[in-house]
C-alpha positions in Angstrom: 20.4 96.6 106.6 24.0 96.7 108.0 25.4 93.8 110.0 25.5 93.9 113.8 29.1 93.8 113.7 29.4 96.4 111.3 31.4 99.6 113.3 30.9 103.2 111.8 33.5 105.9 112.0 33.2 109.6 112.8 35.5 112.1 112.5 36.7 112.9 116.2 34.8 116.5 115.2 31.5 115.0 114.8 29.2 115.3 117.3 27.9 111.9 118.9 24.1 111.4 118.4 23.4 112.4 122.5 25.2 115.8 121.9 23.7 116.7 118.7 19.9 115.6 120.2 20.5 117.7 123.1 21.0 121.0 121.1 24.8 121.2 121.4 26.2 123.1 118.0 29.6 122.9 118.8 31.8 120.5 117.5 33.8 119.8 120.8 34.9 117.0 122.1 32.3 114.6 123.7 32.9 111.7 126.1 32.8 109.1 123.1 35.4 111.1 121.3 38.6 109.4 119.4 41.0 108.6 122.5 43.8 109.8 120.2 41.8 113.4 119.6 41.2 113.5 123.6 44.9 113.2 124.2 45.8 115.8 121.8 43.3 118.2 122.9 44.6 117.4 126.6 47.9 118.1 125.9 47.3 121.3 124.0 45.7 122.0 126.9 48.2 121.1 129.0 51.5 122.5 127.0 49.6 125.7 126.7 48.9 126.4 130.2 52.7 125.2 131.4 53.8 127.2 128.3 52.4 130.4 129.9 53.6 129.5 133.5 57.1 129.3 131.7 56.7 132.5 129.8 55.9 134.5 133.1 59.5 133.9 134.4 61.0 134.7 131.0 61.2 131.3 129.1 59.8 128.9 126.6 58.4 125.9 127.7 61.1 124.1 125.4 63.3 125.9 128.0 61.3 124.5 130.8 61.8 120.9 129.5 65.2 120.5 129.2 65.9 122.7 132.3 64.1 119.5 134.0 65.9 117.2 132.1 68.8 118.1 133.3 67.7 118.3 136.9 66.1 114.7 136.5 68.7 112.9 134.8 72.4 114.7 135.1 75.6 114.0 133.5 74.2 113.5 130.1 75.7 114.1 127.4 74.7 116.5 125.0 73.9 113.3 122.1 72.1 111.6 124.9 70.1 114.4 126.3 68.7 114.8 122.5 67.6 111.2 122.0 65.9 111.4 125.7 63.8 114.4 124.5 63.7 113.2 120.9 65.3 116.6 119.2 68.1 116.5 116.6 71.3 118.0 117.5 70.8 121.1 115.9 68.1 121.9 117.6 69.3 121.2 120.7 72.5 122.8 120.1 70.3 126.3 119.6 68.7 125.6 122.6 71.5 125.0 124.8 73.2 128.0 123.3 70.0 130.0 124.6 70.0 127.8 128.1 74.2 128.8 128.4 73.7 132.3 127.1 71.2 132.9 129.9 73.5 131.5 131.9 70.9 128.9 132.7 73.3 125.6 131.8 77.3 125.3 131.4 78.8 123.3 129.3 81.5 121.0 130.5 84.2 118.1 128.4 83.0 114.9 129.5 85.7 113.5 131.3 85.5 109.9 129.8 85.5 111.2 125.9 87.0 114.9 125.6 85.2 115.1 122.1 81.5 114.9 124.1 80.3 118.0 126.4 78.0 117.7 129.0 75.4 120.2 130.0 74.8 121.3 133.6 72.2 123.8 135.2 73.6 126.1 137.6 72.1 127.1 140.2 70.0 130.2 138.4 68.7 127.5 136.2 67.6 124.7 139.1 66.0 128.0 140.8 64.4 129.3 137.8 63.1 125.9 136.6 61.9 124.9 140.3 60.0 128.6 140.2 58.4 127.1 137.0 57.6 123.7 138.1 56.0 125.1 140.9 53.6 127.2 138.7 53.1 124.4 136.5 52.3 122.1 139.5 49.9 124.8 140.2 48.5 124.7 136.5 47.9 120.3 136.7 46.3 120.9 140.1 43.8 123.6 138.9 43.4 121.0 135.7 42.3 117.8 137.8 40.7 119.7 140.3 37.9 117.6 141.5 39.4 114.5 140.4 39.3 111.8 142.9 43.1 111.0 143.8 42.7 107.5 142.7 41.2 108.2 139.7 44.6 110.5 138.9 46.8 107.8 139.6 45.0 105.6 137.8 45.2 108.1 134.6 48.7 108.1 135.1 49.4 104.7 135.1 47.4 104.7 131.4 49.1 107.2 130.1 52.2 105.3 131.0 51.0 102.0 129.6 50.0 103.7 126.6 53.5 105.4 126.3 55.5 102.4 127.4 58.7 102.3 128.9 60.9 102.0 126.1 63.2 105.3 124.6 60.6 106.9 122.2 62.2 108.6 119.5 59.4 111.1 119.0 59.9 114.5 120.3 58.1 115.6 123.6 58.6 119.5 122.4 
């Protein structure tokens, strides 16, 4: 007989017992889920929705991302702009070559080291990603519709404890 304290695993596929007694036969995500599965399959969800709102005006959600970057935070440099998204500079470099050969971003000398550029959206690239965030605005709403506001804020604020506040090396693209 197994101890009380005993705790068995299932795969975040498995069906709990209440879904598999009611008839369901797909191996979908349940209520009792793994919290890490839940937040994958959310943000699937999520990235794949915002990366079609991004695609209908002519660009990749990566394109989205650091369009907003650069909106939220500018005067970055090009180093610091990669560790705040978490991509290596050659893959950054490609993008911002995309971004600047769109004519999206410039690229400026940093005027305290003349070895560092900084990138800046223009003005096609604000409107552009404004356009997008509206869609993708759009996109959350239609996601948490029915949600009670309170209970959104309070997700939010667990998604940010679980994140933490700290630079997170890992890549949000």
């Amino acid at each position: 007989m197994p101890s009380p304290t005993r705790h068995t695993q299932r795969s975040p596929l498995q069906l709990p017992e209440d879904r598999r007694d009611s008839g369901a036969s797909s191996a979908g995500p349940s209520i009792d889920s793994d919290i890490t599965w839940l937040l994958h399959r959310a943000a699937q969800r999520m990235r794949g929705a915002s990366g079609d709102q991004a695609e209908k005006h002519g660009i990749a959600l990566r394109d989205y991302i650091v369009l907003s970057a650069l909106h939220l935070t500018p005067n970055l440099t090009q180093v610091e702009l990669g560790k705040a998204l978490g991509l290596d500079k050659t893959t950054l470099m490609t993008q911002l070559d995309q971004l600047e050969h769109m004519g999206l971003i410039i690229r400026r000398t940093d005027p305290r080291d003349r070895r560092l550029r900084i990138p800046d959206i223009t003005k096609a690239g604000n409107a552009l990603r404004a356009r997008v965030a509206a869609d993708c605005a759009d996109v959350q709403a239609a996601a948490l519709d029915g949600v009670n506001p309170d209970q959104v804020k309070m997700f939010r604020r667990i998604l940010f404890d679980i994140i933490g506040d700290s630079q997170d090396p890992g890549s949000c693209l």
